[in-house]
C-alpha positions in Angstrom: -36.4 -34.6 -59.0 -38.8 -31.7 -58.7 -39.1 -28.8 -60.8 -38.8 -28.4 -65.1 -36.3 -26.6 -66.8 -36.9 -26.5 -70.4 -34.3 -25.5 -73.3 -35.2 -24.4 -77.0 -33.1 -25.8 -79.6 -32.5 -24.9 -83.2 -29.6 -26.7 -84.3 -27.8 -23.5 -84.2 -24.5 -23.3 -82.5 -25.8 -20.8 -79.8 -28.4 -23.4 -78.8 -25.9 -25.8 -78.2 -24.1 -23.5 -75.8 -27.7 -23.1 -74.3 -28.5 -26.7 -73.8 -25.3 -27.3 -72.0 -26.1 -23.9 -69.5 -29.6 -25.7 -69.0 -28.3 -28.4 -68.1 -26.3 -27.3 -65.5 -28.9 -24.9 -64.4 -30.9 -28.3 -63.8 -28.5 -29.9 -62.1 -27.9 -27.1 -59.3 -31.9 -26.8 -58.7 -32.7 -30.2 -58.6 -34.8 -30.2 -60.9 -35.5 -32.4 -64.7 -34.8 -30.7 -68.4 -36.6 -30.9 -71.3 -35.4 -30.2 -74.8 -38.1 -28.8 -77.2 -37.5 -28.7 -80.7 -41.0 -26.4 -82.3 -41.3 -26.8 -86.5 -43.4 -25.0 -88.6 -44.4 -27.0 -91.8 -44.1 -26.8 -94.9 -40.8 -24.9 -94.7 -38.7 -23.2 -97.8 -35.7 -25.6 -98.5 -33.7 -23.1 -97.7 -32.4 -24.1 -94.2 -28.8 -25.0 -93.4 -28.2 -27.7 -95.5 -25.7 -29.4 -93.0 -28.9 -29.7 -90.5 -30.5 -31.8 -93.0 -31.4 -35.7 -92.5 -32.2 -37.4 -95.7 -32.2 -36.9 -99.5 -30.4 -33.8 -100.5 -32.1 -31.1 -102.1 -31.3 -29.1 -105.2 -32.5 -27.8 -108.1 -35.2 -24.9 -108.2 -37.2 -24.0 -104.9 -39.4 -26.6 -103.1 -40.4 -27.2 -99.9 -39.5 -30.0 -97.3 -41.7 -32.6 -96.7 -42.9 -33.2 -93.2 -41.5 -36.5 -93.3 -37.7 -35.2 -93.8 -38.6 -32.2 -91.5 -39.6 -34.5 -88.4 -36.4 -36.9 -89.4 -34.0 -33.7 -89.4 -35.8 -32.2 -85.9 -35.4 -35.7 -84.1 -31.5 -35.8 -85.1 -30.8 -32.2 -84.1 -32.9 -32.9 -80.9 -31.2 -36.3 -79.9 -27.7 -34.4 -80.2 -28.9 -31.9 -77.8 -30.1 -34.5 -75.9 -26.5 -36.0 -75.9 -25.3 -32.9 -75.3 -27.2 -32.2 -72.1 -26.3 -35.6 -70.8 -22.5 -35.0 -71.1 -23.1 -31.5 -69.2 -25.0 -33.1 -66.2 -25.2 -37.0 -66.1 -27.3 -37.4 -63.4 -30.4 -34.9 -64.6 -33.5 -36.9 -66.3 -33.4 -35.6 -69.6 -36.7 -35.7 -71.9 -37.5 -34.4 -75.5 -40.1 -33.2 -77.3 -40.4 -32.1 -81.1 -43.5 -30.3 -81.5 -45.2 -28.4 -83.9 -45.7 -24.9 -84.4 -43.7 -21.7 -84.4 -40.5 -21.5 -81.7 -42.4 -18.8 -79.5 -45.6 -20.0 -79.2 -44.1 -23.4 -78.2 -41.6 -22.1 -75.9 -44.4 -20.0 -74.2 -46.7 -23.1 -73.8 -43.9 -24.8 -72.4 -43.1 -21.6 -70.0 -46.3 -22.7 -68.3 -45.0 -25.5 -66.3 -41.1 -24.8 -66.4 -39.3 -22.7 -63.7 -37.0 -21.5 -65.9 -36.9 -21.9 -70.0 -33.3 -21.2 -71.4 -32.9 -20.0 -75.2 -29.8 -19.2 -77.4 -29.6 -15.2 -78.5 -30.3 -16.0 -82.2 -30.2 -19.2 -84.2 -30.8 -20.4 -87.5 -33.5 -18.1 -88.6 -31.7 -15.2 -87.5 -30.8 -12.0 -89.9 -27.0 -11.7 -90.1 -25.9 -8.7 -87.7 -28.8 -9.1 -85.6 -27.8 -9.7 -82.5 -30.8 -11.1 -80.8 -33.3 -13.2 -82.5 -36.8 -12.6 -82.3 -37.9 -15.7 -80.4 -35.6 -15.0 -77.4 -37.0 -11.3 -76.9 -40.5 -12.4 -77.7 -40.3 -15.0 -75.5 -39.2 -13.2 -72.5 -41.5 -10.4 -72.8 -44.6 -13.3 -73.1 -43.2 -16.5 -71.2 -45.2 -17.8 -67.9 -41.4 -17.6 -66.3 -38.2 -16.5 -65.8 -36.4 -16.8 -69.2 -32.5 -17.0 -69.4 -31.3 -16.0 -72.6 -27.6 -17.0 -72.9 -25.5 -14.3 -74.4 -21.6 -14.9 -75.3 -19.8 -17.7 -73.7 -21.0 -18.8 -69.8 -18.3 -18.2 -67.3 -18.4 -19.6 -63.8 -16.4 -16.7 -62.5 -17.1 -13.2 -61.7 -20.5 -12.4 -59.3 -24.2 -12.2 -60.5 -25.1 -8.8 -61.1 -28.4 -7.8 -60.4 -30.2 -4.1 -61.8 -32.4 -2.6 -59.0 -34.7 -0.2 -59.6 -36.8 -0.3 -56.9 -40.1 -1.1 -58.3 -42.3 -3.8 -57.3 -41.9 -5.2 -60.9 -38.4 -6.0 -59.8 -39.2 -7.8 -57.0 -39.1 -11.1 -58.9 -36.0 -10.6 -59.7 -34.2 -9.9 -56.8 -35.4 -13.3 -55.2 -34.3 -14.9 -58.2 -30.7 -13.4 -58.2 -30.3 -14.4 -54.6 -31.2 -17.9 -55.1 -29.1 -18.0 -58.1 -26.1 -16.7 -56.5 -26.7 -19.2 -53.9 -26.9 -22.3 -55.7 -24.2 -21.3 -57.4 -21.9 -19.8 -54.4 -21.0 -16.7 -56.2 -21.2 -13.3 -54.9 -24.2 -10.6 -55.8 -23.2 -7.2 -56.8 -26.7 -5.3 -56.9 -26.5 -2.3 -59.0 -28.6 0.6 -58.8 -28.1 3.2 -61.4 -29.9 6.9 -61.1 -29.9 10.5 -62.9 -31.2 13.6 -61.6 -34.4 12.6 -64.2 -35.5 9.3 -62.4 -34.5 9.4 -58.5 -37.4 11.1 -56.4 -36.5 14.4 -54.9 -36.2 14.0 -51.0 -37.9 16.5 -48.9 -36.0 19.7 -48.9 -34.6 20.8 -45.3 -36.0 24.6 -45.8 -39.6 24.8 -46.1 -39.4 28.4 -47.5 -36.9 26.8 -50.4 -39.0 23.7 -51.7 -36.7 22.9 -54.2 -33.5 23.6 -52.6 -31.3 20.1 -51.4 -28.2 19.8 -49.8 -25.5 18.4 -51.9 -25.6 14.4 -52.1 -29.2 14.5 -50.5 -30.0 12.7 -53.9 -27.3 10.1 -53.7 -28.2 9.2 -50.4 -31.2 8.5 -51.0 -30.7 6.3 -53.6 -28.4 4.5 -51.3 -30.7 4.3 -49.1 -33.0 3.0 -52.0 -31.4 -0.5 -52.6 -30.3 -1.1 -48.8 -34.1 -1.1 -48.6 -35.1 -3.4 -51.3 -32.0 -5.5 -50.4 -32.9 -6.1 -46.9 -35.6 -8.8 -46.4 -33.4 -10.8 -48.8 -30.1 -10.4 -47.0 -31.7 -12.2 -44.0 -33.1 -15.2 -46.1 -30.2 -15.4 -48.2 -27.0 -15.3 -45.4 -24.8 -17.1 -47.2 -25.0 -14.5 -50.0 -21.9 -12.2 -50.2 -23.5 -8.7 -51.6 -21.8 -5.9 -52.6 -23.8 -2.7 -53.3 -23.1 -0.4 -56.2 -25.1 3.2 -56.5 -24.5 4.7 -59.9 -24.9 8.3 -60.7 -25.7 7.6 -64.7 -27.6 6.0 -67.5 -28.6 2.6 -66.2 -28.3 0.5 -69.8 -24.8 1.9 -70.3 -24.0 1.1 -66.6 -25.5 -2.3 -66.7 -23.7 -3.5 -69.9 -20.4 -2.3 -68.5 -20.8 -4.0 -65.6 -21.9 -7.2 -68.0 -18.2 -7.6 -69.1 -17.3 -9.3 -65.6 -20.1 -11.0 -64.5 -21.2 -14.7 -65.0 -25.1 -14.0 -64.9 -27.0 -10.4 -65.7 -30.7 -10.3 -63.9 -33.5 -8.0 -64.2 -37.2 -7.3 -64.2 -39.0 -7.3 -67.6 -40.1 -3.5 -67.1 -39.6 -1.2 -64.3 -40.3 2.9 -63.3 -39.9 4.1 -66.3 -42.2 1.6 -68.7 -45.2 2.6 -70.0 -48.5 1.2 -69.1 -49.1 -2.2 -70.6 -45.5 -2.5 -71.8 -44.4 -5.7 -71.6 -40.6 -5.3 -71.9 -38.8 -2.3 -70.9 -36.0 -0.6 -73.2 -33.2 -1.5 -70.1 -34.2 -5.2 -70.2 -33.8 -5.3 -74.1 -30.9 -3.2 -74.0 -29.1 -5.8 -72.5 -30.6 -8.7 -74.3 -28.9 -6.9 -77.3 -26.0 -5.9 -75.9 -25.2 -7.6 -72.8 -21.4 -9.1 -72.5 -22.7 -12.6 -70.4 -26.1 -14.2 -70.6 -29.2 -12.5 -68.9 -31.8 -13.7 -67.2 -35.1 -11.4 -67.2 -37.8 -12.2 -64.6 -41.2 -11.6 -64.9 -42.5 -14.0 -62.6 -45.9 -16.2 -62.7 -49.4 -13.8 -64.3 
């Protein structure tokens, strides 16, 4: 096999759904998966007490040795291992427990991985977040693309993919392609614009510079994403796409067209970031909101 996937596990339930999607996401590229378990010591003895390997603890607060904190990591890591093995038998599986906190780990391991795969929250999460802090972190600083996996994975319904036009997002239209091939699902690429972001095309009557026939801005917005689209078209054949232009808000549009889709996929930051941003609000937006899991591509720095 060539290529790394690497998975973040927790324990929690959410990372178990994201071992399983790794796994998978493995098997279709070829490539091997590692399962990273990162641990920060000493730690309050406050963690779920049905994660815990050893003595149980009570009475006032302490903290947990190392020694019980590597024995509990190594059993929650060997289920995940399990786990992975039952998804895709025939992927080399590795582990590694390491120390330090999740997102440093995770972006260390980013490094060498073509994809790292995270649960939304886990079990240091505040109740009603709804994503965790190492998951948006870690895609706004990991070395890849990171797929952060939202609700439960379907293997229906097309990958969507949010065009905006920007080189930025170039990354990321490659990667939905290739997805949707290994995968054999159709692309919907969706381009969402308002009168505030789409450039103004050159009025017809000099003497009226600001004066546009109706649609002019539509159509070029059309003409926007059969642009970006087309260089991929002819490397990607097999690829059924179906375009989708958008007068309106592109978060609002993306979620909603979350709902049906098996896989979301977007740049970190496009048009309308600020300089040295390194995650734009539509990219979060969906992190947090997003009905299926997302994948947000930043590519190699």
């Amino acid at each position: 096999m060539s290529g790394l996937v690497v998975v973040g596990v927790d324990g929690s339930e959410s990372s178990s759904v994201a071992v399983e999607t790794a796994a998978r996401e493995a098997r279709a590229r070829g490539a091997a998966l590692r399962v990273v378990h990162a641990f920060a010591w000493p730690v309050p003895y406050a963690l779920p007490r049905s994660s815990l390997v050893g003595p149980s603890l009570s009475g006032p607060p302490s903290f947990v040795s190392e020694d019980v904190l590597r024995e509990m990591a190594g059993g929650l890591v060997a289920d995940a291992v399990g786990r992975a093995r039952a998804a895709a038998p025939e992927v080399e599986v590795s582990q590694a427990v390491l120390p330090g906190d999740p997102v440093t780990v995770l972006e260390a391991q980013s490094r060498a991985a073509e994809l790292v795969v995270v649960g939304p929250r886990g079990t240091g999460g505040f109740v009603g977040l709804p994503t965790g802090s190492t998951a948006v972190h870690l895609v706004a600083h990991g070395r890849c693309p990171v797929l952060v996996v939202r609700g439960q994975p379907r293997v229906d319904g097309p990958v969507v993919l949010g065009v905006d036009g920007s080189a930025a997002g170039a990354p990321a239209v490659d990667f939905a392609f290739a997805t949707a091939e290994r995968r054999r699902a159709p692309l919907v690429a969706f381009h969402a614009w308002t009168t505030w972001n789409a450039p103004m095309p050159p009025p017809q009557d000099a003497s009226a510079p600001y004066a546009n026939p109706p649609g002019a801005l539509a159509e070029a917005e059309e003409a926007l994403l059969s642009e970006v689209l087309a260089g991929y078209r002819a490397r990607y054949p097999g690829v059924v796409v179906e375009c989708r232009v958008v007068h309106g808000r592109t978060r609002e549009a993306l979620i909603d067209a979350s709902r049906s889709a098996q896989l979301m996929v977007v740049g970190a930051r496009g048009h309308g970031g600020f300089a040295g941003l390194l995650l734009g609000s539509v990219s979060q937006a969906l992190l947090h909101h997003a009905h299926c899991p997302v994948a947000v591509v930043r590519g190699r720095r």
